[in-house]
C-alpha positions in Angstrom: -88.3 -68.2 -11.5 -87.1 -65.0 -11.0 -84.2 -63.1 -12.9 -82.5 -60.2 -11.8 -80.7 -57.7 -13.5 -77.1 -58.2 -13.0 -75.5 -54.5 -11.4 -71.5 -53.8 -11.7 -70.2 -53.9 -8.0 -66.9 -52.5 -7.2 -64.1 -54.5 -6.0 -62.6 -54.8 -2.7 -58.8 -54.3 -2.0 -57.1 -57.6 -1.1 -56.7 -59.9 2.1 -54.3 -62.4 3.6 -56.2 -64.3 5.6 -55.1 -67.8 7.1 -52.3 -67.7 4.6 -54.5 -67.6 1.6 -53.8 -64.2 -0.7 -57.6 -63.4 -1.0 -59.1 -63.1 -4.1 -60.7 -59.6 -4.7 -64.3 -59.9 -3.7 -67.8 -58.4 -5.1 -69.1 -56.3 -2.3 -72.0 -53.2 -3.3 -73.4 -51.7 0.2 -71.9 -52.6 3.4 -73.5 -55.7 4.8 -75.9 -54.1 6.8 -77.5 -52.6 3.9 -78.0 -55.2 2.1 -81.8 -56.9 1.0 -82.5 -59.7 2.9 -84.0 -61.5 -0.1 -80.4 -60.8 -2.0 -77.5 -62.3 -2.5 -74.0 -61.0 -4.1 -70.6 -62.2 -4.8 -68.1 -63.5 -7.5 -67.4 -66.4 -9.4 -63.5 -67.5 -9.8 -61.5 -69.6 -10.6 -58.0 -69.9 -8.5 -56.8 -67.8 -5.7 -55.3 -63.3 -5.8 -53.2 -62.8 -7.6 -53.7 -65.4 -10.0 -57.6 -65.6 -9.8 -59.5 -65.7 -13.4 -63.1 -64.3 -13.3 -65.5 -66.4 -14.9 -67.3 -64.4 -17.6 -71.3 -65.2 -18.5 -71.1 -67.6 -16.0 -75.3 -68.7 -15.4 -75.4 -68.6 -11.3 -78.4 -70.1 -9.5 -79.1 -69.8 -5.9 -81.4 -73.0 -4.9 -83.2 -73.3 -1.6 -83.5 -77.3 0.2 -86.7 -77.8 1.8 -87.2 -81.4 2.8 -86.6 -83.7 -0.3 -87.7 -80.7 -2.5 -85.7 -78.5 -3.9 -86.3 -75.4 -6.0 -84.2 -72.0 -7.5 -85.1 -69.3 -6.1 -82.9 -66.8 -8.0 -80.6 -66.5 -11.3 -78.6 -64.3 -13.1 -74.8 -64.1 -15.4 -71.7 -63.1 -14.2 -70.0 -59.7 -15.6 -67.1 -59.0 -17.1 -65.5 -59.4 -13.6 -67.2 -62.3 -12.7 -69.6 -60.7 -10.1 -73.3 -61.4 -9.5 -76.0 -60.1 -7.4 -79.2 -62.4 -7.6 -82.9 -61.2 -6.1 -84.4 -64.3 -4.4 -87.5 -65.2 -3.7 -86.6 -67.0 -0.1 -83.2 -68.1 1.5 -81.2 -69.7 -0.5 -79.1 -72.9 0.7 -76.6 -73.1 -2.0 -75.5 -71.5 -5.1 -74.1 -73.1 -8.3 -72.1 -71.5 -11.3 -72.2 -72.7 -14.6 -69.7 -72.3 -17.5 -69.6 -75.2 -19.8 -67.2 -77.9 -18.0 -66.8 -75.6 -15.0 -69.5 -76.3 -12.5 -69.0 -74.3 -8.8 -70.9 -74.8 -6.1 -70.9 -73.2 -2.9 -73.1 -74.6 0.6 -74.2 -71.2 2.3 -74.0 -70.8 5.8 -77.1 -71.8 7.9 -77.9 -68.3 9.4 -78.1 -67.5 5.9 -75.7 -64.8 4.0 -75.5 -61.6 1.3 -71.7 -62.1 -0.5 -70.1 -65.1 -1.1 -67.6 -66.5 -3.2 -68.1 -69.6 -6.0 -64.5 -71.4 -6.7 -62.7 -74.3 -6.5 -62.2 -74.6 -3.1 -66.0 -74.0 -2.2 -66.7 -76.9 -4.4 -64.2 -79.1 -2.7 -65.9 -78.4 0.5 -69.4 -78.6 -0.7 -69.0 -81.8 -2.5 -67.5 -83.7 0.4 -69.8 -82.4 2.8 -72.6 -83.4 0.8 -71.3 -86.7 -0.8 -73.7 -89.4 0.8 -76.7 -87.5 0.1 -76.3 -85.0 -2.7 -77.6 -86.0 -6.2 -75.9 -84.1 -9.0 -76.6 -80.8 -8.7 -79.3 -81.7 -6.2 -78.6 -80.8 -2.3 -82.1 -82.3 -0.3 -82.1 -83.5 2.9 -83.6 -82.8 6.4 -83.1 -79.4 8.0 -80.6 -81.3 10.3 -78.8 -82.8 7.5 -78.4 -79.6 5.6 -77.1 -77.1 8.6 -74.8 -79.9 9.6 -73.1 -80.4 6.4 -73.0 -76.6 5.4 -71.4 -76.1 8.9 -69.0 -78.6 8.4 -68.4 -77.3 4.8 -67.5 -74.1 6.6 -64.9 -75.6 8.6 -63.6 -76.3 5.2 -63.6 -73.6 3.6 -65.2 -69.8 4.3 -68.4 -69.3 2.0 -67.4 -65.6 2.6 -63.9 -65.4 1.0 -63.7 -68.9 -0.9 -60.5 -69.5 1.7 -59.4 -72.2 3.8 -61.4 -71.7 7.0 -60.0 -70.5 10.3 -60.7 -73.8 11.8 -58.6 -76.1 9.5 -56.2 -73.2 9.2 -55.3 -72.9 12.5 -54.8 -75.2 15.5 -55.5 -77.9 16.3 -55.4 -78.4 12.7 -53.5 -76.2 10.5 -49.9 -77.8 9.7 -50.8 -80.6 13.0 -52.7 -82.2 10.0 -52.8 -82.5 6.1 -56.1 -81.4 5.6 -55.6 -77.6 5.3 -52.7 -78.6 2.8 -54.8 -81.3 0.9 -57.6 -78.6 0.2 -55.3 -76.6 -1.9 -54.6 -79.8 -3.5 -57.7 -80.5 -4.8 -58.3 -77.0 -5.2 -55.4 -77.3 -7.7 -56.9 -80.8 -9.0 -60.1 -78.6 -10.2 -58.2 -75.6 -11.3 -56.2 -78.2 -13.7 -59.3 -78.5 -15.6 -61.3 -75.6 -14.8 -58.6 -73.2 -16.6 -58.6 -75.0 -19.4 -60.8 -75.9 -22.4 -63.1 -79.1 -21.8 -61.0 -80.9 -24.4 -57.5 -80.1 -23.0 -55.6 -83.0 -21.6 -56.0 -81.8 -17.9 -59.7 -82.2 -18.4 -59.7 -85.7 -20.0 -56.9 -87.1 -17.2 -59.5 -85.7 -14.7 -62.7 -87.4 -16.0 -60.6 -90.3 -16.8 -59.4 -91.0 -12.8 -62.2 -90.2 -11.5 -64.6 -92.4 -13.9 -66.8 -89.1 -15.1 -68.9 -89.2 -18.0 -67.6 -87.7 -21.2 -69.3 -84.4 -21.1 -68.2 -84.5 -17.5 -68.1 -81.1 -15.1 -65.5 -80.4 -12.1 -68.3 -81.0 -9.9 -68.6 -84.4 -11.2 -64.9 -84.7 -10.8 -64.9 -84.0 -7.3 -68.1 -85.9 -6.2 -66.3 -88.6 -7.4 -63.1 -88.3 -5.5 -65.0 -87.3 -2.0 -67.1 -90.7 -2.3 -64.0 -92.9 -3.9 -61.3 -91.2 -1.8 -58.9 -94.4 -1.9 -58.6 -94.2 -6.0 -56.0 -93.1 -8.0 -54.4 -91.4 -5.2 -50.9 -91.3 -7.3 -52.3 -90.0 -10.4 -54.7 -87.5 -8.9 -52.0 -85.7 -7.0 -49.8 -85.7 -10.0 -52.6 -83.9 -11.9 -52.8 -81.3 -8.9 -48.7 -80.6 -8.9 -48.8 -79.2 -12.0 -51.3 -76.5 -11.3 -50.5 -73.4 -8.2 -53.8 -72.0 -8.6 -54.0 -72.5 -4.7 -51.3 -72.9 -1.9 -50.4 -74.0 0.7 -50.6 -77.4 -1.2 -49.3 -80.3 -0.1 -45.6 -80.6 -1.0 -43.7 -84.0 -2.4 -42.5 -85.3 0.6 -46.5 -85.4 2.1 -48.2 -86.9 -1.4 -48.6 -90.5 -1.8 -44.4 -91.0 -2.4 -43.8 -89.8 0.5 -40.6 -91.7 2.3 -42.3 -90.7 6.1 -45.3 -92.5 6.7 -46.9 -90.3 8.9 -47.2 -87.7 6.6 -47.8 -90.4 3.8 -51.3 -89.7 1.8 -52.9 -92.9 1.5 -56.1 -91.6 0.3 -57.9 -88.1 -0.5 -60.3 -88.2 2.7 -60.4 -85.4 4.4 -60.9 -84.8 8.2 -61.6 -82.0 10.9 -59.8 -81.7 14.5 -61.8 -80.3 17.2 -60.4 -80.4 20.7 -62.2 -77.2 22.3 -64.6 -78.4 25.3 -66.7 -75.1 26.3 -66.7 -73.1 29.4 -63.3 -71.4 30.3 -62.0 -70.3 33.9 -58.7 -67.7 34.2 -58.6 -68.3 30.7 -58.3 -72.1 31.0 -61.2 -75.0 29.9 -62.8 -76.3 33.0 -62.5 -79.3 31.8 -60.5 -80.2 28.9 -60.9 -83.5 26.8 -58.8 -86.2 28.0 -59.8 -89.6 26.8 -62.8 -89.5 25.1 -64.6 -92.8 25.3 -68.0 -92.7 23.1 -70.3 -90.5 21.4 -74.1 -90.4 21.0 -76.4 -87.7 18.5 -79.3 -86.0 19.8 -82.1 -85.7 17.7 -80.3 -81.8 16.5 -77.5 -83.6 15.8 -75.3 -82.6 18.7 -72.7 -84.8 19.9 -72.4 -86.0 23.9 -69.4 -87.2 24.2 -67.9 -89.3 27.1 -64.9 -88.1 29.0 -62.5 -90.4 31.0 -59.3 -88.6 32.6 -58.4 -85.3 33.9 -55.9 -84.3 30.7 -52.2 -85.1 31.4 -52.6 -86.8 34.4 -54.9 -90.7 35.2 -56.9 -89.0 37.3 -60.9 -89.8 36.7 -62.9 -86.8 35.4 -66.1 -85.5 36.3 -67.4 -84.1 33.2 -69.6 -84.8 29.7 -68.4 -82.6 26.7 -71.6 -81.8 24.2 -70.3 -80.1 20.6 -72.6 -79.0 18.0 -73.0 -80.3 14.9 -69.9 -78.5 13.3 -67.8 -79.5 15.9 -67.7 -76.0 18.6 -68.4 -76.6 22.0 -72.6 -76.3 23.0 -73.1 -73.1 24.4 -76.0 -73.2 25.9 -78.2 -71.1 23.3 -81.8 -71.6 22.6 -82.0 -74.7 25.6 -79.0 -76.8 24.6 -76.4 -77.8 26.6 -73.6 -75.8 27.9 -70.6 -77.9 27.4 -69.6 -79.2 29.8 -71.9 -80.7 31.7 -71.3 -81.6 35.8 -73.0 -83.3 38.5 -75.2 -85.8 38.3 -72.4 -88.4 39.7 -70.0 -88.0 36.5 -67.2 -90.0 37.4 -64.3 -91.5 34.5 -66.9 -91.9 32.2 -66.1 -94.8 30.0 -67.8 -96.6 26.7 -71.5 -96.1 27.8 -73.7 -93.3 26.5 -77.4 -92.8 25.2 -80.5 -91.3 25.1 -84.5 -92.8 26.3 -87.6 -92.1 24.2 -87.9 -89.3 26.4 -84.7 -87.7 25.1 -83.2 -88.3 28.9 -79.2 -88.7 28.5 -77.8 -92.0 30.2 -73.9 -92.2 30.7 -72.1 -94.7 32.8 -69.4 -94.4 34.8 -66.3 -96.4 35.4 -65.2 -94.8 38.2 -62.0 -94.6 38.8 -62.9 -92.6 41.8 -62.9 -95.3 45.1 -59.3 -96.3 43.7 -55.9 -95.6 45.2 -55.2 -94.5 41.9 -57.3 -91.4 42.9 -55.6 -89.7 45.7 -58.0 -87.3 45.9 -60.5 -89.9 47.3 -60.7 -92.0 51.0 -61.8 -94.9 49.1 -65.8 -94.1 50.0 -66.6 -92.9 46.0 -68.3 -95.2 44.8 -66.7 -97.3 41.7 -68.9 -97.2 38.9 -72.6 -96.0 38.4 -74.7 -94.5 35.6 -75.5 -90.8 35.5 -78.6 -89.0 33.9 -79.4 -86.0 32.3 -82.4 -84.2 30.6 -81.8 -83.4 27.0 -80.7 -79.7 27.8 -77.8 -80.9 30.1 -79.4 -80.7 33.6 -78.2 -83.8 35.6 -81.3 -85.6 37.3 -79.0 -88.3 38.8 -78.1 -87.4 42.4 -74.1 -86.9 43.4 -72.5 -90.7 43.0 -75.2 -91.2 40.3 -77.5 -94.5 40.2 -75.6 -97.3 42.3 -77.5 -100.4 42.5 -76.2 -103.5 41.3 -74.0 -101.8 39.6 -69.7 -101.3 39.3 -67.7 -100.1 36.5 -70.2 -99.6 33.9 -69.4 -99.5 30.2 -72.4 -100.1 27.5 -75.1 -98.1 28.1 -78.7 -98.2 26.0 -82.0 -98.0 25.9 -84.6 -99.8 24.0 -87.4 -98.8 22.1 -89.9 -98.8 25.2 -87.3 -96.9 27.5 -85.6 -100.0 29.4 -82.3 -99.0 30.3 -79.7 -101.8 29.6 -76.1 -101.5 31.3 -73.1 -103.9 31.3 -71.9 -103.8 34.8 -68.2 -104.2 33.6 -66.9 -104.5 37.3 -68.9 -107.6 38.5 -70.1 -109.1 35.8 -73.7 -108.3 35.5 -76.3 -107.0 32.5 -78.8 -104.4 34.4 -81.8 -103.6 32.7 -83.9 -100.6 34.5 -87.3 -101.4 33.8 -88.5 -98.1 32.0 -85.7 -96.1 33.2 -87.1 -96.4 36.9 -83.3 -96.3 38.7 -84.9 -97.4 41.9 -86.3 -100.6 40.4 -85.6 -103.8 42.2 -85.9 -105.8 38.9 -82.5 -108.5 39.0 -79.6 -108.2 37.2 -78.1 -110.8 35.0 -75.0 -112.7 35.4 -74.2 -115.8 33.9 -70.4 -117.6 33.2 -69.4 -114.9 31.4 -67.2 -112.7 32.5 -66.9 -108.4 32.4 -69.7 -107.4 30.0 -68.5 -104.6 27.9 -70.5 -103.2 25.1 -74.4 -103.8 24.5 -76.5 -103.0 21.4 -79.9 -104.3 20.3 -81.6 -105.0 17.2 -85.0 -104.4 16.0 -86.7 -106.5 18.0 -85.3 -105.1 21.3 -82.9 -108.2 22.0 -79.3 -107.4 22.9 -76.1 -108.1 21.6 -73.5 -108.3 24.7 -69.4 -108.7 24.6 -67.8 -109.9 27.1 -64.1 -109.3 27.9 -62.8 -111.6 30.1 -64.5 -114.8 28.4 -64.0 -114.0 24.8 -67.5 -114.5 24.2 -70.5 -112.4 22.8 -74.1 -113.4 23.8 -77.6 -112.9 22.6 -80.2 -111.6 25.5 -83.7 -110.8 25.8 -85.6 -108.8 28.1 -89.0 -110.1 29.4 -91.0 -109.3 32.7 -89.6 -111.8 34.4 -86.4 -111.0 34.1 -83.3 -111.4 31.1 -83.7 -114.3 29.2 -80.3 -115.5 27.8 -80.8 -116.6 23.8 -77.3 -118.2 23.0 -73.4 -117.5 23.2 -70.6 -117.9 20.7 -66.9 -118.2 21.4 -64.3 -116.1 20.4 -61.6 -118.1 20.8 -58.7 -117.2 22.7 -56.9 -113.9 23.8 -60.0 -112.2 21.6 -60.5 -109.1 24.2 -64.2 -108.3 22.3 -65.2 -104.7 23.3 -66.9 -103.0 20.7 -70.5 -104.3 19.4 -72.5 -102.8 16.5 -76.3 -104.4 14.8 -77.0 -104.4 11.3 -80.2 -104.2 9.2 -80.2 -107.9 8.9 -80.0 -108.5 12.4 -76.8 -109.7 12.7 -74.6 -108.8 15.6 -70.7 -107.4 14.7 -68.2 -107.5 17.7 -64.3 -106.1 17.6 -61.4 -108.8 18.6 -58.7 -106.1 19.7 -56.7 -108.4 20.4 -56.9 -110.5 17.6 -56.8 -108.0 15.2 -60.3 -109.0 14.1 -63.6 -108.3 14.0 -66.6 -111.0 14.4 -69.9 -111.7 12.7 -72.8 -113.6 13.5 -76.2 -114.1 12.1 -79.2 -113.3 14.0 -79.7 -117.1 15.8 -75.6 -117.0 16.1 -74.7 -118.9 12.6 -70.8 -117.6 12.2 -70.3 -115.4 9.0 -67.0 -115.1 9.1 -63.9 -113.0 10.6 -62.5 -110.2 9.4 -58.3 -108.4 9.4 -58.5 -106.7 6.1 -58.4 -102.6 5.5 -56.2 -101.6 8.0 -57.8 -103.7 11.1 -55.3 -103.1 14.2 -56.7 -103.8 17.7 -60.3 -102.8 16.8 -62.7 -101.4 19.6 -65.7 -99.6 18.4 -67.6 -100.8 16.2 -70.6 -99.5 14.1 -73.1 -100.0 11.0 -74.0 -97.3 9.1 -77.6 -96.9 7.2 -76.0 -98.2 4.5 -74.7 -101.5 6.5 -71.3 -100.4 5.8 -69.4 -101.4 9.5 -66.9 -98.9 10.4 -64.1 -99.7 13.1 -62.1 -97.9 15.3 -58.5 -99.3 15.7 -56.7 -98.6 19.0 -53.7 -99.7 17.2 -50.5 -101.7 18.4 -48.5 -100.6 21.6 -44.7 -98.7 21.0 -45.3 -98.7 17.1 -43.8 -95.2 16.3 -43.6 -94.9 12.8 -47.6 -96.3 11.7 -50.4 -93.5 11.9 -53.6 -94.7 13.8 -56.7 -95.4 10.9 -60.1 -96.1 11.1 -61.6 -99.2 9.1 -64.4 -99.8 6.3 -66.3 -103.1 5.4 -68.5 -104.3 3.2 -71.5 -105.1 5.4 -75.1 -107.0 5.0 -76.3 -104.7 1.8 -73.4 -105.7 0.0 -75.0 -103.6 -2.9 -73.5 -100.6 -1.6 -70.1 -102.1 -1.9 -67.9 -102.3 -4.9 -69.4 -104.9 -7.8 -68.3 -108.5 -7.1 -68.1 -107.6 -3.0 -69.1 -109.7 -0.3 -69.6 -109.4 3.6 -66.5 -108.8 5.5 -64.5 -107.4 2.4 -62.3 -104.3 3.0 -63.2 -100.8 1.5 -60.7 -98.9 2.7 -56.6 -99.6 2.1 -54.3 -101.2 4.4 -53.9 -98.5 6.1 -57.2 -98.1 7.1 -58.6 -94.0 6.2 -55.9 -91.9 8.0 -54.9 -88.7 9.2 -51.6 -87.8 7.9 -49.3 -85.4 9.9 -48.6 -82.1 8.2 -45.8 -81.8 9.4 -46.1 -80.0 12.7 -46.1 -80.9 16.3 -50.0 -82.0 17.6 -50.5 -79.7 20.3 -53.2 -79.5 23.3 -56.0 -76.7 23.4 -54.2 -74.5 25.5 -51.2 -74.9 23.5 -48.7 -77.0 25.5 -47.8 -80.4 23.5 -49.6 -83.4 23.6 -47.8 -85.2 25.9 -47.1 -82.3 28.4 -45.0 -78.7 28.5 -42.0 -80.4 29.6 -42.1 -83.3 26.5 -39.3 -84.2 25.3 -41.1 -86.6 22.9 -43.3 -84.5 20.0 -46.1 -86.2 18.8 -47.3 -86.2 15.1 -50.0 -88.5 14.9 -53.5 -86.4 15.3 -55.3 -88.9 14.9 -54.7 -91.4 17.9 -56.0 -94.4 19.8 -59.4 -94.9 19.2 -62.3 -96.1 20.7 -65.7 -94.9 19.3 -66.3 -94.4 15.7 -70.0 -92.6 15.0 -71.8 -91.5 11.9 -73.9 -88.7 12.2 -77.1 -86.8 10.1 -74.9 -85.9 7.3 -72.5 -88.4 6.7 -69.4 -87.2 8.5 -67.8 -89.9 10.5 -66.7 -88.8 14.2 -63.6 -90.5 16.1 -62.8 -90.6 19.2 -58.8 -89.8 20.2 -59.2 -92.0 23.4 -55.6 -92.5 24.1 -52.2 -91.0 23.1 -49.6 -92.7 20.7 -47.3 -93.7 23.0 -46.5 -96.4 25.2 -49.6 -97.7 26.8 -47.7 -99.2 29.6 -46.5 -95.5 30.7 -50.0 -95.1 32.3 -49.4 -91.4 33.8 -50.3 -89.3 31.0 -52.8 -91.3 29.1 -55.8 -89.5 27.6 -55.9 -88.7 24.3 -56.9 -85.0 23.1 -60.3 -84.4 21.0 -62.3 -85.4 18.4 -61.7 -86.3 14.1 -64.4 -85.8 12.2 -63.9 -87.3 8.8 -66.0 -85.3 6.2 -68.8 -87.3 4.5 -67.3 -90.6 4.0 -70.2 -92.7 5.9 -73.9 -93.3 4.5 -75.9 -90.6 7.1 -77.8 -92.1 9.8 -80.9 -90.6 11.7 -80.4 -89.4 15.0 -82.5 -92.0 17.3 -83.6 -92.3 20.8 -82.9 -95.5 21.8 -80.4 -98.1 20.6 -81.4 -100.3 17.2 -79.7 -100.7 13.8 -79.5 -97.2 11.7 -81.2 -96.0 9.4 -81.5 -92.9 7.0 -82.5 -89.6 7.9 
């Protein structure tokens, strides 16, 4: 290891940035200057003017490489609590150690000289890394470590040791609680951090958040970003009685809180993003409007499914692909350039996934064909499946693949490239024999009715819901043709949509309108139904590599005053649930894991409100109707906001705006290229 001489390094004049006073920062040469195998900055605790240098703080810059992780460069802080460490490669974090006060900061993925070690950059390290860090150790895949240093960026700026622009500014800022809740936990840290390990502060801290007794901050907040639902009440107490950092969040949004949508029900914390790409006359050519579904490439960027033109019910012809922090694909290096046309995009709906070759498949429900789109004769057709090669170049020609095919929702491949597709609109299962769209091979139809959502397990058999019948059946493929295994009954009014696979096998399916979710062993053997931890008309479904099923709730019509949530269960490895847990048992609180309001109006992209510039009805739920719920590389769970919080009967207006990225609360899951239970990265 390699230790470098620390060198004194003026200070620069402070900042407001994003509302934040900034702290004054370390910074030698200008940045251009600067050694490439260097890296400089301060250690504080708290925010200008009240910031506290830490003195003789030990700083270590580590570099992740695989599982492996090493130092590459160390020194102790001055008398101003500024560092400048050689090191021997890039480094991918940097940690500062003073007794009980343990910083961390995730640096950015191009790499960076200055940056700032505080309470805040531990917040946003720690919950971007909280399924898969270990400690003090950050390992993981390439993928897995860009992904959650760019999400910790949207957090907090490595740079400045600030709330980020993103969560300081719309569509987040005061339209959500996050930007608020940072400097709350910032202040949760502080409590302890500016104060001996033995103070009262300190042992409150380690006490709510079950830390050992020679316990650091980063312990403290480790625990909180992977228990988010505990000792909510107590924990924001602690942070009231510290202004280390503001904005904070006030009385009337803590977990007292007489308004429920600004309520804090637990200290998750989630990311808007509702920016789609490519601009026109300074306008997105195609702005989010009911997003149905999400699938990861193997970088870890998101294709997302896109149903109506924004504000109006009109079918849109567009796929919106963000990267793994959540910004529109650009294009760069052979991605996507979000969005993507052509190819026969048409109201895409719940179907979306990628072939062994890393081919895109997206169905479409068409609305197009329907009076309900005047801008048709009635010759589009109504329903299809479009395809595109990984770097967003449709292949599909311009109604997409017809065939036997009519509103199309599920859409999957297996592990051999067979495309599987639940023709929604007349009731057949397609399978394209090796993606071959001009195959003659039958489809599948059976009693049941208006096939919605289709997974398979490990053995390549599929797990189908079906809408109109209440039912969920078990399907195989073979060469001469789709052999059906078994069906189960819902029971009545169920409405199943959603279907997710676990390790074991056994095949999950949401109940919207039962306000329940369904599971069944792998030869169809009932294991039980489920309503707890804030189930409200559930849609998607999924397992993470941890069995853990996550649920997305599209939530009760007209219900003003209740905020939209998305839903945790215990799953098949009940090991990774609380002691004494079994299947089906709720790890989130009644509410579900919200997205309180902060207060604000939720407003579109271009800055008009939700429901239109002429509303006369503001909306302060950001978090809305949702269909899709998707873990990706690093943990962070995405949700789609599929439809707004109103009345679903008023049917003008009706596609929800962007995505909610919660930050690390899912076990990660490796980006595959077919469809089969998840697993780890």
């Amino acid at each position: 290891m390699r230790f470098s001489r620390l060198i004194a390094v003026p200070l620069t004049a402070g900042v407001v940035v994003a509302g934040f006073a900034a702290t004054p920062l370390a910074s030698a040469a200008p940045e251009a200057k600067s050694s490439a195998s260097e890296i400089h900055g301060s250690v504080i605790s708290g925010q200008a003017p009240g910031a506290t240098p830490l003195v003789g703080a030990r700083v270590t810059a580590y570099s992740s490489a695989g599982k492996s992780v090493s130092a590459v460069g160390s020194g102790v802080t001055d008398s101003r609590g500024s560092f400048r460490l050689a090191t021997s490669t890039r480094p991918t974090y940097v940690v500062a150690k003073q007794g009980h006060r343990v910083f961390v900061t995730l640096l950015s993925p191009a790499g960076q000289h200055s940056v700032v070690v505080n309470e805040l950059t531990t917040v946003a390290a720690a919950y971007a890394t909280a399924q898969f860090a270990r400690g003090l150790v950050i390992s993981g895949t390439s993928v897995q470590i860009d992904s959650a240093a760019g999400m910790a960026a949207n957090l907090v700026s490595p740079f400045r040791g600030q709330p980020s622009a993103v969560i300081s500014q719309t569509p987040n800022a005061d339209q959500t609680n996050a930007w608020r809740e940072l400097g709350t936990l910032g202040n949760i840290l502080a409590s302890c951090a500016r104060t001996p390990a033995s103070s009262k502060s300190c042992a409150t801290l380690f006490s709510l958040t079950e830390t050992p007794k020679a316990g650091t901050t980063w312990d403290a907040i480790q625990s909180i970003a992977t228990n988010p639902a505990r000792n909510v009440t107590a924990l924001f107490d602690l942070g009231a009685k510290s202004s280390a950092f503001a904005p904070s969040l006030r009385s009337n949004q803590g977990p007292r809180s007489s308004s429920n949508l600004m309520k804090l029900d637990a200290f998750t914390l989630a990311v808007k993003f509702n920016a789609t790409g490519r601009t026109a006359n300074g306008q997105e050519v195609c702005p989010f409007g009911g997003l149905g579904n999400i699938a990861f490439d193997l970088k870890g960027y998101a294709w997302i499914t896109n149903n109506v033109v924004q504000g109006t019910p009109y079918s849109t012809n567009c796929i919106i692909v963000l990267r793994p922090n959540g910004s529109p694909s650009n294009g760069n290096g052979g991605t996507p350039n979000s969005p993507l046309f052509g190819g026969g995009i048409l109201g895409q709906g719940f179907g979306i996934g990628f072939d062994p070759t890393g081919r895109v498949w997206s169905g479409n429900f068409g609305w197009g064909g329907d009076a309900y789109n005047p801008t048709t004769d009635g010759t589009t057709p109504g329903g299809s499946v479009s395809l595109f090669s990984g770097n967003g170049t449709a292949i599909s020609p311009q109604y997409g693949y017809i065939g036997n095919l009519y509103r199309v929702q599920g859409t999957v491949s297996d592990a051999q490239g067979n495309i599987w597709l639940a023709s929604n609109g007349n009731s057949r299962v397609q399978v394209l024999p090796n993606g071959d769209p001009q195959t003659t091979f039958p489809a599948y139809a059976d009693d049941n009715l208006e096939p919605f959502d289709i997974r398979l397990d490990a053995q390549g058999d599929a797990w189908v819901s079906y809408t109109k019948t209440n039912s969920f059946s078990k399907l195989r493929y073979t060469p001469s043709g789709v052999q059906h295994l078994f069906t189960v009954s819902l029971g009545e009014k169920a409405l199943p949509k959603g279907v997710t696979v676990d390790s074991a096998g056994n095949g999950w399916v949401a109940a919207g309108s039962q306000n329940a979710v369904y599971a069944f062993s792998s030869t169809g053997a009932p294991l039980g139904k489920f309503s707890s931890g804030g189930i409200v008309g559930p849609w998607g479904i999924t397992a993470d590599s941890n069995d853990t099923v996550w649920v997305a709730n599209f939530g009760n019509v007209g219900d003003a005053s209740t905020k939209f949530g998305v839903s945790r269960l215990c799953g098949a490895n009940t090991e990774k649930c609380l002691p004494g847990m079994k299947l089906g048992d709720p790890l989130t609180p009644s509410t579900g894991y919200t997205l309180p309001s902060g207060g604000k109006e939720v407003l579109l992209h271009d800055g008009t409100p939700l429901n239109g510039a002429a509303t006369k009805t503001p909306v302060y739920k950001p978090l809305m109707r949702e269909t899709a719920v998707q873990p990706d590389v690093a943990g962070n769970l995405w949700v789609t906001n599929n439809w707004k919080p109103g009345d679903i009967a008023d049917a003008k207006n009706p596609g929800g705006d962007g995505v909610v990225i919660f930050v690390g609360v899912a076990a990660p899951v490796a980006p595959k290229l077919y469809s089969g239970p998840a697993t780890r990265p």
